[in-house]
KOLGU-4560 file (N, C-alpha, C; in nm, 3 decimals, padded with zeros to 5 digits):
<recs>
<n_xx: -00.799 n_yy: 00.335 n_zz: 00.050 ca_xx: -00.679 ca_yy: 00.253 ca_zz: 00.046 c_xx: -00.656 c_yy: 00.193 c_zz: -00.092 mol: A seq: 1 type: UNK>
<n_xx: -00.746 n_yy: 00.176 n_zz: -00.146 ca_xx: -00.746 ca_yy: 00.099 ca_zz: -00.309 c_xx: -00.655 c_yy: 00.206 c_zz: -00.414 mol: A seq: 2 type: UNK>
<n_xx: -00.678 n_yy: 00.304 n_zz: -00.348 ca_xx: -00.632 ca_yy: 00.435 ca_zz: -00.438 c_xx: -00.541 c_yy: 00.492 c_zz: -00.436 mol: A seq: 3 type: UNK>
<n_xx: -00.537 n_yy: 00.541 n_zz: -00.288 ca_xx: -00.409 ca_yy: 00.633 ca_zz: -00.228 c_xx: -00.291 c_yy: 00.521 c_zz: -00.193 mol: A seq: 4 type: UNK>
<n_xx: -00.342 n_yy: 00.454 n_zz: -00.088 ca_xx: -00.294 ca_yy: 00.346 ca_zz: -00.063 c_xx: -00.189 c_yy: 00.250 c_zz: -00.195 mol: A seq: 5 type: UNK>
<n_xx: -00.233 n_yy: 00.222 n_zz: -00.306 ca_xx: -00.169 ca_yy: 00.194 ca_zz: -00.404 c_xx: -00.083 c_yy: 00.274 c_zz: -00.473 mol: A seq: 6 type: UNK>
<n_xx: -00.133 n_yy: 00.399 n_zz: -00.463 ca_xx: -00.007 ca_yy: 00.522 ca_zz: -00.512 c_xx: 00.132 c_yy: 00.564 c_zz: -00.428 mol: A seq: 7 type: UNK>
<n_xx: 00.075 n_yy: 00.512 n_zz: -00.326 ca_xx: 00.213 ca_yy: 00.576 ca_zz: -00.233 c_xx: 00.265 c_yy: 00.449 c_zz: -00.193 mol: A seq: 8 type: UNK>
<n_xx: 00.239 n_yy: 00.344 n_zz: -00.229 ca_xx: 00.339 ca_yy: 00.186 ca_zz: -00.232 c_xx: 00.410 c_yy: 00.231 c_zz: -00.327 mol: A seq: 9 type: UNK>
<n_xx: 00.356 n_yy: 00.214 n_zz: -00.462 ca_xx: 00.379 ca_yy: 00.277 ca_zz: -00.620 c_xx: 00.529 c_yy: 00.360 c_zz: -00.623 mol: A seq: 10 type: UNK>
<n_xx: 00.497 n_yy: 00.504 n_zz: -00.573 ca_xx: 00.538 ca_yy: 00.604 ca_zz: -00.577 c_xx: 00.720 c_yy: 00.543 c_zz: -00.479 mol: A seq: 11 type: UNK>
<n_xx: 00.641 n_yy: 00.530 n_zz: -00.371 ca_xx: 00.771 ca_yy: 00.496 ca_zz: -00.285 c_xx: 00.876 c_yy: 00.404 c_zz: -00.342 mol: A seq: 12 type: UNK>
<n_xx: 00.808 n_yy: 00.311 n_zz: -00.422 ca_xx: 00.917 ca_yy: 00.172 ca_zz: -00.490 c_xx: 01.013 c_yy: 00.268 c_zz: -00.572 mol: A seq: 13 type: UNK>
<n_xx: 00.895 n_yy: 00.381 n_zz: -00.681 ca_xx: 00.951 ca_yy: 00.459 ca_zz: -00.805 c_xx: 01.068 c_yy: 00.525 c_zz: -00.747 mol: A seq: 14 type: UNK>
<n_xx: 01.058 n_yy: 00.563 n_zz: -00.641 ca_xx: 01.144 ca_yy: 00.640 ca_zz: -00.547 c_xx: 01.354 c_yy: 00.579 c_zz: -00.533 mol: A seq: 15 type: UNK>
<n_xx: 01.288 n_yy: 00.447 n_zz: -00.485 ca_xx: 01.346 ca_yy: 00.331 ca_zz: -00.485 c_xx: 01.443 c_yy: 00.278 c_zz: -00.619 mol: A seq: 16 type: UNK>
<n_xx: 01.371 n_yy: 00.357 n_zz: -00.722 ca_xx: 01.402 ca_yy: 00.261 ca_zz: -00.846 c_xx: 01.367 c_yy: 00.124 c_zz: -00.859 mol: A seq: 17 type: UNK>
<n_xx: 01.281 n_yy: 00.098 n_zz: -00.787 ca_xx: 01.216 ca_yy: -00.076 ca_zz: -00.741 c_xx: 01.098 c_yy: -00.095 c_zz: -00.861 mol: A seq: 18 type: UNK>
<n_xx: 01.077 n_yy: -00.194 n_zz: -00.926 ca_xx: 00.976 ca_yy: -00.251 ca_zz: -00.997 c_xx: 00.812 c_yy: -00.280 c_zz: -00.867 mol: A seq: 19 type: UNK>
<n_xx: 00.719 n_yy: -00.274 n_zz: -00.963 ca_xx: 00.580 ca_yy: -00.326 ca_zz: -00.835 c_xx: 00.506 c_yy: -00.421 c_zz: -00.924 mol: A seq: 20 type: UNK>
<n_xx: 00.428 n_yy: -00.554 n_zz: -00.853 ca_xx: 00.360 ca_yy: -00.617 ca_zz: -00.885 c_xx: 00.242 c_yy: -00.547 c_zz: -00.852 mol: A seq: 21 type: UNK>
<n_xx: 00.135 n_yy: -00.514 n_zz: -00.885 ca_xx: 00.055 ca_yy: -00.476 ca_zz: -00.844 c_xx: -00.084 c_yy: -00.599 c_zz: -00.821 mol: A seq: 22 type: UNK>
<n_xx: -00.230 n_yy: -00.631 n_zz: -00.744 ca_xx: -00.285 ca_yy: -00.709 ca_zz: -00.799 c_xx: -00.387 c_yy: -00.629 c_zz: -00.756 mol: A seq: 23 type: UNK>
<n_xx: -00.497 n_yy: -00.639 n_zz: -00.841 ca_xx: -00.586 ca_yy: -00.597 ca_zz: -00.872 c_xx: -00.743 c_yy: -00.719 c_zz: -00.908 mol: A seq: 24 type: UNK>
<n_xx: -00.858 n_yy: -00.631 n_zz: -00.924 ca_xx: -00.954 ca_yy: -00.738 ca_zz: -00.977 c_xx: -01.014 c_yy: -00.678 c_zz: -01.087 mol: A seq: 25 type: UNK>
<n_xx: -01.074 n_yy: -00.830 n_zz: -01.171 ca_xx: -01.110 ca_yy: -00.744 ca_zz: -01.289 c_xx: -01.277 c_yy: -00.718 c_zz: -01.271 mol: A seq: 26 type: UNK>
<n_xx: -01.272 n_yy: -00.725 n_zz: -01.172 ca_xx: -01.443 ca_yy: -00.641 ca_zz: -01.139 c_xx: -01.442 c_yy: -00.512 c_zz: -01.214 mol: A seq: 27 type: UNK>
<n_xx: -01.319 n_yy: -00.416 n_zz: -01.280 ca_xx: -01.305 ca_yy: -00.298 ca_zz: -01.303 c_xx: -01.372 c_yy: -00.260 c_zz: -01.452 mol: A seq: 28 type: UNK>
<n_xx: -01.400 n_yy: -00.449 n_zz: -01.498 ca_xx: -01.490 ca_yy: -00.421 ca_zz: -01.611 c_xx: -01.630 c_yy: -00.473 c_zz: -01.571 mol: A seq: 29 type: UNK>
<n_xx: -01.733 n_yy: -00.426 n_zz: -01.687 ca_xx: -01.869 ca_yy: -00.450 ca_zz: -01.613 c_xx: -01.916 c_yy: -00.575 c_zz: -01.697 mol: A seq: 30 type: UNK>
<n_xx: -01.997 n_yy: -00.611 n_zz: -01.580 ca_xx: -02.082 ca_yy: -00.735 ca_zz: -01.640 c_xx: -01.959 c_yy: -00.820 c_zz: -01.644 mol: A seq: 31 type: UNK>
<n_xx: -02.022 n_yy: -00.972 n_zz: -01.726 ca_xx: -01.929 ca_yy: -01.097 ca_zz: -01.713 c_xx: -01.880 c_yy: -01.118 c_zz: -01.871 mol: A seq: 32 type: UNK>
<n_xx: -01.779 n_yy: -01.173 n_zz: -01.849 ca_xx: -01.726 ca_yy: -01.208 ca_zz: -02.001 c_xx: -01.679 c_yy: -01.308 c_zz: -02.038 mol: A seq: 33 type: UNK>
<n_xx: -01.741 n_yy: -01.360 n_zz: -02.174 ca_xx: -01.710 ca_yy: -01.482 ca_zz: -02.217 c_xx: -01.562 c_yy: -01.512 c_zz: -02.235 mol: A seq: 34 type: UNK>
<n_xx: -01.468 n_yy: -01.406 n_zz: -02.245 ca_xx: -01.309 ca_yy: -01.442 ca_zz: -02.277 c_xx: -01.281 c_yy: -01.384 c_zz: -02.181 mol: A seq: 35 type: UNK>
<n_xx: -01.144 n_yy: -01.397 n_zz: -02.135 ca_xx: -01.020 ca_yy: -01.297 ca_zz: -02.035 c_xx: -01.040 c_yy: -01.149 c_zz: -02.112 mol: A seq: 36 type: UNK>
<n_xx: -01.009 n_yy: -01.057 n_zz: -02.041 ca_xx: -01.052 ca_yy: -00.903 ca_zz: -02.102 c_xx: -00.875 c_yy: -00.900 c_zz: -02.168 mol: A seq: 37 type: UNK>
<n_xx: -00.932 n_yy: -00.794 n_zz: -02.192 ca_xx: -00.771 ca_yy: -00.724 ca_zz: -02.290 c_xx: -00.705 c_yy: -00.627 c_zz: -02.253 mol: A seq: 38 type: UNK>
<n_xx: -00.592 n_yy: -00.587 n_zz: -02.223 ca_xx: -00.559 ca_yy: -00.455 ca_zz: -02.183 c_xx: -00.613 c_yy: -00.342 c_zz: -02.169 mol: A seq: 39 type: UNK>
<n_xx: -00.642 n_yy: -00.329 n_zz: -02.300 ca_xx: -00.680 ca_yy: -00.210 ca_zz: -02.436 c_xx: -00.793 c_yy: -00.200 c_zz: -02.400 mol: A seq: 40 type: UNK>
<n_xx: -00.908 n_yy: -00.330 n_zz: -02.294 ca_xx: -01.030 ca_yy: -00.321 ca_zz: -02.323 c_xx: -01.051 c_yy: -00.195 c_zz: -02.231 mol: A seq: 41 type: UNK>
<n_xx: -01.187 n_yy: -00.094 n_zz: -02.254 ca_xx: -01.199 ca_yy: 00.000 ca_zz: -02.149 c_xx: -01.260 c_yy: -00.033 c_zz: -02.012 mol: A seq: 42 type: UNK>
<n_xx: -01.218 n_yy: 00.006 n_zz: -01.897 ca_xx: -01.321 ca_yy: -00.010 ca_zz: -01.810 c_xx: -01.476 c_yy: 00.042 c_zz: -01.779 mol: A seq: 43 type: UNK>
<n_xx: -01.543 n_yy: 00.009 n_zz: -01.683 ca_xx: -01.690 ca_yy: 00.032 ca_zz: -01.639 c_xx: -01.685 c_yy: -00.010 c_zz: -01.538 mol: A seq: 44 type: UNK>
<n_xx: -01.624 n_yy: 00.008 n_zz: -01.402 ca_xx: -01.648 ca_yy: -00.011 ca_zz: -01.270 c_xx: -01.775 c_yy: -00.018 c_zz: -01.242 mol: A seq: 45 type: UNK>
<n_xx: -01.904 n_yy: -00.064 n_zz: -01.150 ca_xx: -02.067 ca_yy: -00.083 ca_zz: -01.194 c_xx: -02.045 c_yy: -00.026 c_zz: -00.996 mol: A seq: 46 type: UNK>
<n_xx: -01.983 n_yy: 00.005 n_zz: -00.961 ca_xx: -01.980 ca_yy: 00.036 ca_zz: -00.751 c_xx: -01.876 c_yy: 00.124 c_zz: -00.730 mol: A seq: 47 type: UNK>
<n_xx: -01.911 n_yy: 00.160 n_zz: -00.625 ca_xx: -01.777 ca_yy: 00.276 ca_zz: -00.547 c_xx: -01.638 c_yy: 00.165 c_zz: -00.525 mol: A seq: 48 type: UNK>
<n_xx: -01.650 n_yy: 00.033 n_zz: -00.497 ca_xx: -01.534 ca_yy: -00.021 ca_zz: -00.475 c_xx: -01.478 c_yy: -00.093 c_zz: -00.537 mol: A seq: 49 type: UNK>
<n_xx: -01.523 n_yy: -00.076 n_zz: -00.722 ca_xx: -01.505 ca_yy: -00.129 ca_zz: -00.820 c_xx: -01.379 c_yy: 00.024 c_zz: -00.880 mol: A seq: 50 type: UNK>
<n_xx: -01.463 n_yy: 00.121 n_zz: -00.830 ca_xx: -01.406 ca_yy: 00.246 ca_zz: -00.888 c_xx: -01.320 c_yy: 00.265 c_zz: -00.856 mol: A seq: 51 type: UNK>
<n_xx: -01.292 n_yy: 00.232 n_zz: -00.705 ca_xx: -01.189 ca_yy: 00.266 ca_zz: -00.617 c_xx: -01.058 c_yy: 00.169 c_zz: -00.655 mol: A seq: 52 type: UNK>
<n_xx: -01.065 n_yy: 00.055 n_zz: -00.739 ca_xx: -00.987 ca_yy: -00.042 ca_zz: -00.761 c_xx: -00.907 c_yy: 00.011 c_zz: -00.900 mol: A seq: 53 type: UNK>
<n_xx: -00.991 n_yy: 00.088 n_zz: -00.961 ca_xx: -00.960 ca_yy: 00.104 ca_zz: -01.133 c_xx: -00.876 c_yy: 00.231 c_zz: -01.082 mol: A seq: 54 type: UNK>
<n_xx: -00.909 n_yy: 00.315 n_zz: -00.995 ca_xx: -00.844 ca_yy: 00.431 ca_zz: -00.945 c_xx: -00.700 c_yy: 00.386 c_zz: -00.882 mol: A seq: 55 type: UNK>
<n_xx: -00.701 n_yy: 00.261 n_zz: -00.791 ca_xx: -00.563 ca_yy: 00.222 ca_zz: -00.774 c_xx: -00.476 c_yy: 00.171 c_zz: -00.869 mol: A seq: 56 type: UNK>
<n_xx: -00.533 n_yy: 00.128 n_zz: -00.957 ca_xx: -00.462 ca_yy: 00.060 ca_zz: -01.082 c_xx: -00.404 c_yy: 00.207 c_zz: -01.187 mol: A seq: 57 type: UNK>
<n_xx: -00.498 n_yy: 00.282 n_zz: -01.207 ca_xx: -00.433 ca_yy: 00.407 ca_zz: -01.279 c_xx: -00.325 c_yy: 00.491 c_zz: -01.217 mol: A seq: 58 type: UNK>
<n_xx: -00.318 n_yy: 00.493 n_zz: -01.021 ca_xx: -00.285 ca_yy: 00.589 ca_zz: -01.001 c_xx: -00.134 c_yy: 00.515 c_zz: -00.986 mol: A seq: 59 type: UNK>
<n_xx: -00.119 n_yy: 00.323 n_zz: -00.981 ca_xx: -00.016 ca_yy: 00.276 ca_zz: -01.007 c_xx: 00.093 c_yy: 00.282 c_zz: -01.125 mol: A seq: 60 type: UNK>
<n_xx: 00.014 n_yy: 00.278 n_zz: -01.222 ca_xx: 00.067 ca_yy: 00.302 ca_zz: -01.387 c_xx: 00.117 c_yy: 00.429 c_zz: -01.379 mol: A seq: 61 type: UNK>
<n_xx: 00.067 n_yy: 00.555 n_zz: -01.283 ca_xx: 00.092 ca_yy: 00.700 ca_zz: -01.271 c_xx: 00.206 c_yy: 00.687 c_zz: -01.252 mol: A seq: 62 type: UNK>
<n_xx: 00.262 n_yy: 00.613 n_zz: -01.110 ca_xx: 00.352 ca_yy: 00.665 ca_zz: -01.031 c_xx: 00.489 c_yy: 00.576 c_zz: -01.059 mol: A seq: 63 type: UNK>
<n_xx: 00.469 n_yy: 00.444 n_zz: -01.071 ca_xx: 00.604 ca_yy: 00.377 ca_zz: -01.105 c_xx: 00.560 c_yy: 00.320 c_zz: -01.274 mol: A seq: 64 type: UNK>
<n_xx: 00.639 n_yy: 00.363 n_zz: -01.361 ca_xx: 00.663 ca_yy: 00.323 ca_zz: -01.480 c_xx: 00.723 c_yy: 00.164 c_zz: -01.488 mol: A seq: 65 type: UNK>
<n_xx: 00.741 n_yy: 00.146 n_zz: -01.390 ca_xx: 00.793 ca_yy: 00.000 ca_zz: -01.390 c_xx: 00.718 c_yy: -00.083 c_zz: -01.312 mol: A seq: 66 type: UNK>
<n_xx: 00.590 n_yy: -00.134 n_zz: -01.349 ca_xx: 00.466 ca_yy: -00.186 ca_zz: -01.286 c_xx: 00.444 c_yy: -00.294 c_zz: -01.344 mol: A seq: 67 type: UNK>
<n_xx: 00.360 n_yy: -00.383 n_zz: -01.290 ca_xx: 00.313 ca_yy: -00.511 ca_zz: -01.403 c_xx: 00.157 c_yy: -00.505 c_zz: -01.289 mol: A seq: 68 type: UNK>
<n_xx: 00.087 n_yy: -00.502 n_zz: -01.368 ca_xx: -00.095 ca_yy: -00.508 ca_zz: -01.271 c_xx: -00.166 c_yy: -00.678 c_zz: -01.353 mol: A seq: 69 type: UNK>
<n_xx: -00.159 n_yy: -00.733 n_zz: -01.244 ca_xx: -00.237 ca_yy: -00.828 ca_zz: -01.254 c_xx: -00.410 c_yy: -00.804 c_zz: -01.227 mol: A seq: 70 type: UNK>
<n_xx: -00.523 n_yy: -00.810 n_zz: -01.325 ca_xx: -00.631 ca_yy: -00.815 ca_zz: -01.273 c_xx: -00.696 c_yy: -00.935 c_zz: -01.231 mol: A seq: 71 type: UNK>
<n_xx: -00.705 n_yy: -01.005 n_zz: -01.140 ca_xx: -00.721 ca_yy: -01.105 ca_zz: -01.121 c_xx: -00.869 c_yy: -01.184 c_zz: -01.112 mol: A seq: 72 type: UNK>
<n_xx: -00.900 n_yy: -01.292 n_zz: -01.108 ca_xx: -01.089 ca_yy: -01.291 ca_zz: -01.055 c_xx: -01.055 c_yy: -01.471 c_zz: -01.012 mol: A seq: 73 type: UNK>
<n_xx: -01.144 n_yy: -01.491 n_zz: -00.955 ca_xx: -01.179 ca_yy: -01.601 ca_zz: -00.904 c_xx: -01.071 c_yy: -01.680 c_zz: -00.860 mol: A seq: 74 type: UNK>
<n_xx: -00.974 n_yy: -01.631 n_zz: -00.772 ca_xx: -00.821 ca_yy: -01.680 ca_zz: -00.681 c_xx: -00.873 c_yy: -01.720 c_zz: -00.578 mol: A seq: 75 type: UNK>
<n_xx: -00.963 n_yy: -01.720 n_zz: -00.459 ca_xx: -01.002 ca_yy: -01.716 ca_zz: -00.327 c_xx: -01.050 c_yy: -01.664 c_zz: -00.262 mol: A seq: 76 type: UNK>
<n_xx: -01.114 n_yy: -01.686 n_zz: -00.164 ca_xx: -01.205 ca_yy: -01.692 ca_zz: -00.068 c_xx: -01.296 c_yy: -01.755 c_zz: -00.033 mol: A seq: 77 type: UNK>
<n_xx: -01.369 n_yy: -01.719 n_zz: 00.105 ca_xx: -01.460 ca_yy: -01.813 ca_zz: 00.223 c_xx: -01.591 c_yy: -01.839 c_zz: 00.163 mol: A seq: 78 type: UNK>
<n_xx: -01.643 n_yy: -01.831 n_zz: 00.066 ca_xx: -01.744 ca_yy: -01.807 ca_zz: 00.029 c_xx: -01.740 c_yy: -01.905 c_zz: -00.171 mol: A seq: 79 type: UNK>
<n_xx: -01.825 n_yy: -01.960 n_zz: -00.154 ca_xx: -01.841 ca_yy: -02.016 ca_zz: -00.307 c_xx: -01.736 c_yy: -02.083 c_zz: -00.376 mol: A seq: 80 type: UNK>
<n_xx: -01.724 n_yy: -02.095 n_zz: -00.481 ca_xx: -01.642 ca_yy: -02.197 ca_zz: -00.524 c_xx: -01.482 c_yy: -02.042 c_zz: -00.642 mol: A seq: 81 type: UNK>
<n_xx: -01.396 n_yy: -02.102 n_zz: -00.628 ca_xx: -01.285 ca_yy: -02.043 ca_zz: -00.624 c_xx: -01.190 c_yy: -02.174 c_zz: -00.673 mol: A seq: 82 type: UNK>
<n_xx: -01.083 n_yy: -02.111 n_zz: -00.736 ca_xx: -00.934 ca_yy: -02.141 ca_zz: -00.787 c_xx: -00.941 c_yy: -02.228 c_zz: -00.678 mol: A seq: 83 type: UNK>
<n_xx: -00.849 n_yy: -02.202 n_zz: -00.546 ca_xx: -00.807 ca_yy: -02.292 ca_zz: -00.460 c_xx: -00.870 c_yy: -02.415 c_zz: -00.417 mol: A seq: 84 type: UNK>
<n_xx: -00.999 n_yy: -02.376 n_zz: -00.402 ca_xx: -01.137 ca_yy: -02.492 ca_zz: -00.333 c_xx: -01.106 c_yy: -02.581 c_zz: -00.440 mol: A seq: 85 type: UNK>
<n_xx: -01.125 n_yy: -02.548 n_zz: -00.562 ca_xx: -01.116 ca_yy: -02.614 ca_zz: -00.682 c_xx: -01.010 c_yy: -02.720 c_zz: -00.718 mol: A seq: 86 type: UNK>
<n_xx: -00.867 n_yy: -02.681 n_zz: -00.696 ca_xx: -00.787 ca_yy: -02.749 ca_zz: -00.620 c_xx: -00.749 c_yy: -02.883 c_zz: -00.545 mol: A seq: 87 type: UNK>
<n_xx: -00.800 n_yy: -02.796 n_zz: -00.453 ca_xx: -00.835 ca_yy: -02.881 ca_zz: -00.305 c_xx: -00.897 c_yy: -03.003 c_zz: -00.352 mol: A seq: 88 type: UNK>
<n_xx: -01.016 n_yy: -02.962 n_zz: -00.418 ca_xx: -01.125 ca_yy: -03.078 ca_zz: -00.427 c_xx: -01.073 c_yy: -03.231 c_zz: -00.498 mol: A seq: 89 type: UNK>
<n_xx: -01.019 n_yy: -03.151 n_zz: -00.644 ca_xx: -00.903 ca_yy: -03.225 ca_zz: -00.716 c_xx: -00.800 c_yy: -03.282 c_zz: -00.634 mol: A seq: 90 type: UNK>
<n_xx: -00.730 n_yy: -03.238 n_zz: -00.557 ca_xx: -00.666 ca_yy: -03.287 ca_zz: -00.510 c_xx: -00.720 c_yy: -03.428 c_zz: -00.391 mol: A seq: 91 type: UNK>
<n_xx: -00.799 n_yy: -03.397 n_zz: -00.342 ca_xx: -00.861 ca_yy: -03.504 ca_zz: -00.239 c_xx: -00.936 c_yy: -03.652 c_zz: -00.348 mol: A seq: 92 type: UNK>
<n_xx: -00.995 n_yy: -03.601 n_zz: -00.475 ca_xx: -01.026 ca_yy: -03.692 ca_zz: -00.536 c_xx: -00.950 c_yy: -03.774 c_zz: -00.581 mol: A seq: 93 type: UNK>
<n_xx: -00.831 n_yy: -03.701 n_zz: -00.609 ca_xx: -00.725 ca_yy: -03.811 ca_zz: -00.646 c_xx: -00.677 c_yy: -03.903 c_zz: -00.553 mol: A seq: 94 type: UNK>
<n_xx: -00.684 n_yy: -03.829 n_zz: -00.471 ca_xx: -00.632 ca_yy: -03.939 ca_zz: -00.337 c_xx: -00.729 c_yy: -04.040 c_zz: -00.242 mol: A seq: 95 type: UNK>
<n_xx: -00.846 n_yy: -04.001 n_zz: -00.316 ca_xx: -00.962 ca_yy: -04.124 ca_zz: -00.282 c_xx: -00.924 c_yy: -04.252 c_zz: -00.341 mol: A seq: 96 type: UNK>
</recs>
């Protein structure tokens, strides 16, 4: 789904003449990094579902020329500390 799945959203918009947001993670580079990565930088997926992500992101750029790919990292979820929790927390402190 990371792959195909992203190409034939892609493809169908291109179809459309429709623009796509795409979002993505930047797990698609390896290891951690002291700055935000760079376009230009190359990938190193380090898992099959790292690969499978860099594969949806290429096969997006393939199919609609009119794309914008966000790689994103640390937005949310149930687990550890995240963007939103982060938030949240801020937000409740202030209102203590």
């Amino acid at each position: 789904m990371n792959s195909r799945g992203a190409e034939i959203i892609a493809r169908a918009t291109a179809e459309q003449g429709l623009p796509i947001i795409h979002l993505s993670t930047d797990y698609v580079y390896a290891g951690a990094a002291a700055a935000p990565h760079r376009e230009d930088e190359p990938i190193a997926p380090l898992d099959v579902f790292r690969a499978s992500k860099a594969a949806g992101d290429a096969a997006v750029a393939s199919a609609n020329p009119t794309h914008l790919l966000f790689q994103v990292s640390w937005v949310f979820g149930i687990y550890g500390a995240n963007f939103v929790k982060t938030m949240l927390c801020l937000v409740r402190q202030q209102n203590d």
